[in-house]
N, C-alpha and C positions, 0 to 999 in steps of 0.2 A: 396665367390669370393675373391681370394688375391688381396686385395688394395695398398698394399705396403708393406712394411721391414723394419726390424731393425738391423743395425749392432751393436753387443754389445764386452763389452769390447774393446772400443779404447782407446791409453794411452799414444799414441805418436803422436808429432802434422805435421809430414810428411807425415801421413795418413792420418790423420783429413783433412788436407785440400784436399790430392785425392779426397776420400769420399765427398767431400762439392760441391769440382768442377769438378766431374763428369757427363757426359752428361744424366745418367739415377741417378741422386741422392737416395738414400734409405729418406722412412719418418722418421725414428728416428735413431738417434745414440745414444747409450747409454755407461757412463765412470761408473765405479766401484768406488764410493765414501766414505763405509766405511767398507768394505771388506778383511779386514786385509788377511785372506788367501787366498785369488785368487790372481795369478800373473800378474791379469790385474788392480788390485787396484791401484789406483794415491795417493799418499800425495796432501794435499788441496794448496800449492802452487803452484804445476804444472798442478793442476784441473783447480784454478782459470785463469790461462794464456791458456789454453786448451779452455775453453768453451767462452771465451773471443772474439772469432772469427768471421767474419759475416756468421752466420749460415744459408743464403741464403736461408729462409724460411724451413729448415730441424727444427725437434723436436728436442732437446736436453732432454735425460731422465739419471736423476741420479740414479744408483742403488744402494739402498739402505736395508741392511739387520737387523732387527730388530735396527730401529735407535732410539739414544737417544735425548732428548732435546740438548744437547748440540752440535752432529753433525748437528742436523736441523737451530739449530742458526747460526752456522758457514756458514751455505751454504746458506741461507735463500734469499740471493742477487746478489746470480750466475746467471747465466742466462738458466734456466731451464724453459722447458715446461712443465715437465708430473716427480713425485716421483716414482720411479718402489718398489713396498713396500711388500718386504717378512717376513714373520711370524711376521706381525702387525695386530692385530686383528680387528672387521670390527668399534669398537668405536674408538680407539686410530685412526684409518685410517680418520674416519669424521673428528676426532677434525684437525688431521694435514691438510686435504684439504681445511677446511674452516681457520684455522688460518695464514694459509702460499698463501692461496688463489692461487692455485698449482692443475694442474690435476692428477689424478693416477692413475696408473698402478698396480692393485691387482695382484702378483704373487702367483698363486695356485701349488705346487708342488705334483705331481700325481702318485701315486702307482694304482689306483684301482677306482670303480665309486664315493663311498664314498666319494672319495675325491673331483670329479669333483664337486659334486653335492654342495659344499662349496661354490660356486659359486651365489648362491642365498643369502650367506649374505653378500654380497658386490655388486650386480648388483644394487642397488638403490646409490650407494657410488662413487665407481668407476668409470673412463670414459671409463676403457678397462679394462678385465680380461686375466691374460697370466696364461694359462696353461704351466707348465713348469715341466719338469724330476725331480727327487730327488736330482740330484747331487749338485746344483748347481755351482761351478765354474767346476766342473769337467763333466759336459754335458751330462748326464747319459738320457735316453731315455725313451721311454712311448709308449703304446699303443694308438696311436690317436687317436685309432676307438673310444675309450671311450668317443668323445667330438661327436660322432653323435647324441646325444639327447640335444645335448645344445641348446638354441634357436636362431632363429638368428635374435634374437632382441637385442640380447647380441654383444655389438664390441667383437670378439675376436684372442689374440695376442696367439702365440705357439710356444714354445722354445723342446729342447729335443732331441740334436743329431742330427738334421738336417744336411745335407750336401749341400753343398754349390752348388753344379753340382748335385743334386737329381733332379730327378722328382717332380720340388714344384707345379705344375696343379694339382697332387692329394691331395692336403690340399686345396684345393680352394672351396670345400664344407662343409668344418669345420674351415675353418681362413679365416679370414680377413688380418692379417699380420703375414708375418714370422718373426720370431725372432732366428737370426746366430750369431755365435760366435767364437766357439771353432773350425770350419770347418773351417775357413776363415784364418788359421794362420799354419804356417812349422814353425819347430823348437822353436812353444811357443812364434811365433810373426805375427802381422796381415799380409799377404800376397795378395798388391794390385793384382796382377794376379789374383787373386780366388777371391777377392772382385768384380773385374770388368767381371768375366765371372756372378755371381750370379743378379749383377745387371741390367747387358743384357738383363739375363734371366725372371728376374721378369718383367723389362719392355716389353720384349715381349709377356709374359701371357695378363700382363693388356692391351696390346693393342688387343691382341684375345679375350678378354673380352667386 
């Protein structure tokens, strides 16, 4: 059952606050923290004045790709809910959630079962597992179907070419959240029109729900 969404990569704060103060709010928003190559990336000065805001009970999730100590100390005091943690393995993963005292977000990126099935060394870790496409900042996709034997005792978040105006009712047996990005944006910038037809839309799933 879709529980909610995730808007990812915001990076400007004219959006941020649409997204905040919308009548159907998304549960997480997610900024690109140390990301150097995606064009959604922030420098940490315009992150800190970004996440700064009253986030009117929305998650705030940093994305984060194989991060070092030193970007985790810099941010250590922003105002985040949940670390989104790619290609960190599942020890380095503990240590950071109990040292930073931070929820997280295991990003699995998925070619094939194999990969799903990584899933199981971070389900005792993790508070949510996203399955997500290869690409990452570039939104490459996945065969969903591959997350039907997951279980659903597992929260799980799913990225991967989604569209924004798709049919998201049929992820609702395999997700718990969507995770949008790259659909949500014309000419390489977020696109409040398509953020507010998607959020309509998830709100009226969950209320069919």
């Amino acid at each position: 059952m879709i529980k909610g969404v995730k808007i990812c990569g915001v990076s400007d704060l004219k959006t941020l606050k649409y997204i905040v103060e919308h009548s159907y709010p998304p549960t997480f928003i997610g900024f690109i923290t140390n990301y150097k190559k995606s064009k959604r990336f922030i420098e940490f000065e315009k992150l800190k004045k970004l996440v700064n805001i009253d986030k009117k009970g929305i998650s705030f999730v940093s994305v984060l790709v194989s991060p070092n100590n030193e970007i985790l100390e810099k941010i250590k005091n922003l105002k985040f809910d949940y670390y989104q943690l790619y290609d960190v393995n599942p020890k380095k993963t503990k240590l950071i959630k109990e040292k930073y005292k931070i929820k997280i977000i295991s990003a699995l990126t998925i070619n094939n079962k194999e990969d799903v099935i990584k899933y199981k060394k971070y389900e005792n870790i993790s508070d949510i597992i996203l399955f997500d496409g290869k690409g990452y900042e570039k939104s490459f996709g996945f065969d969903h179907k591959l997350l039907n034997n997951v279980p659903n005792t597992i929260k799980k978040m799913i990225a991967g070419n989604i569209q924004y105006n798709d049919g998201l009712e049929k992820f609702s047996k395999i997700a718990d959240i969507i995770d949008i990005s790259g659909s949500l944006e014309t000419a390489g910038k977020k696109d409040v029109s398509k953020i507010n037809v998607l959020l309509e839309n998830v709100s009226k799933i969950k209320n069919e729900n």
